[in-house]
C-alpha positions in Angstrom: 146.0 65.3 113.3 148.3 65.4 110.5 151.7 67.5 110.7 151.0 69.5 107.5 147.8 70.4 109.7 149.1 70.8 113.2 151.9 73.0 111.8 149.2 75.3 110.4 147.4 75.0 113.7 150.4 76.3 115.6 151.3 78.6 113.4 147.9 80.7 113.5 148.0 80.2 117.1 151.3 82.2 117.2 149.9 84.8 115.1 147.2 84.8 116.8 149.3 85.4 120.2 151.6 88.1 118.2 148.6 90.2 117.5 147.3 90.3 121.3 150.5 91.4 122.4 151.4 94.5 119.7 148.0 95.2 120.7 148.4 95.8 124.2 151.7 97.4 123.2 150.1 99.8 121.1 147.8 101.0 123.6 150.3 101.2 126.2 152.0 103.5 124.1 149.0 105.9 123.6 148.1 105.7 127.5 144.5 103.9 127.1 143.7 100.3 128.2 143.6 98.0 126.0 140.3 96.6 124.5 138.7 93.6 126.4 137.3 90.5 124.7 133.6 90.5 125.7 132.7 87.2 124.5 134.5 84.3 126.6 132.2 81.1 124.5 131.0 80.4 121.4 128.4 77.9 120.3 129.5 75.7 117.4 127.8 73.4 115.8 129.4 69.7 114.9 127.4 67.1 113.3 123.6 67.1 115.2 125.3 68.3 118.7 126.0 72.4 119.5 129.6 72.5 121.1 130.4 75.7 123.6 133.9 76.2 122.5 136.2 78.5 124.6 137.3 81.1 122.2 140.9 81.4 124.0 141.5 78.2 124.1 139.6 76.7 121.5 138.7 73.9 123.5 135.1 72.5 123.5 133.7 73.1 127.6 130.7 71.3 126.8 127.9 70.3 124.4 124.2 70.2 124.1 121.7 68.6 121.7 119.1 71.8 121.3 120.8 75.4 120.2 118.3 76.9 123.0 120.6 74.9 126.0 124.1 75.3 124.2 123.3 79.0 124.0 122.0 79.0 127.9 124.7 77.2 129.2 127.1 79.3 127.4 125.6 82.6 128.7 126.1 80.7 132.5 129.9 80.2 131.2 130.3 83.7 131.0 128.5 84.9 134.0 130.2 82.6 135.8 133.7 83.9 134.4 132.2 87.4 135.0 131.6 86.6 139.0 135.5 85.2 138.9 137.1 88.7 137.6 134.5 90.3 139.8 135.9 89.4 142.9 139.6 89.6 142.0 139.0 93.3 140.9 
């Protein structure tokens, strides 16, 4: 990746960052929890493949040649993550 590019890369990452945290600041000030993300994946598509991209981290978890099994493996991403904070709850 180019620098001019992974500078701007980094940059809205650390925005991005910045704005989770005066979030949960903001709502710690006011005495309620702060808002969860519901949606863990994202299906993407990139060239004649659909990509399940981790909206967190932004990395791809897997791909899928029909949008019908990107979106179901997706939906087993997040009940999977779902059964995870489950148990540690």
């Amino acid at each position: 990746m180019q620098s001019a590019m992974q500078e701007r890369v980094s940059g809205l990452a650390d925005l991005r960052a910045r704005t989770t945290l005066s979030t949960a600041e903001f709502f710690a000030k006011i005495g309620r929890p702060a808002p969860v993300q519901n949606i863990r994946y994202q299906v993407v598509t990139k060239a004649k493949a659909y990509h399940i991209v981790e909206l967190a981290t932004g990395k791809t978890k897997g791909f899928c040649f029909s949008y019908r099994a990107a979106v179901n493996f997706a939906q087993a991403l997040e009940a999977a993550a779902t059964r995870k904070l489950v148990g540690r709850q």
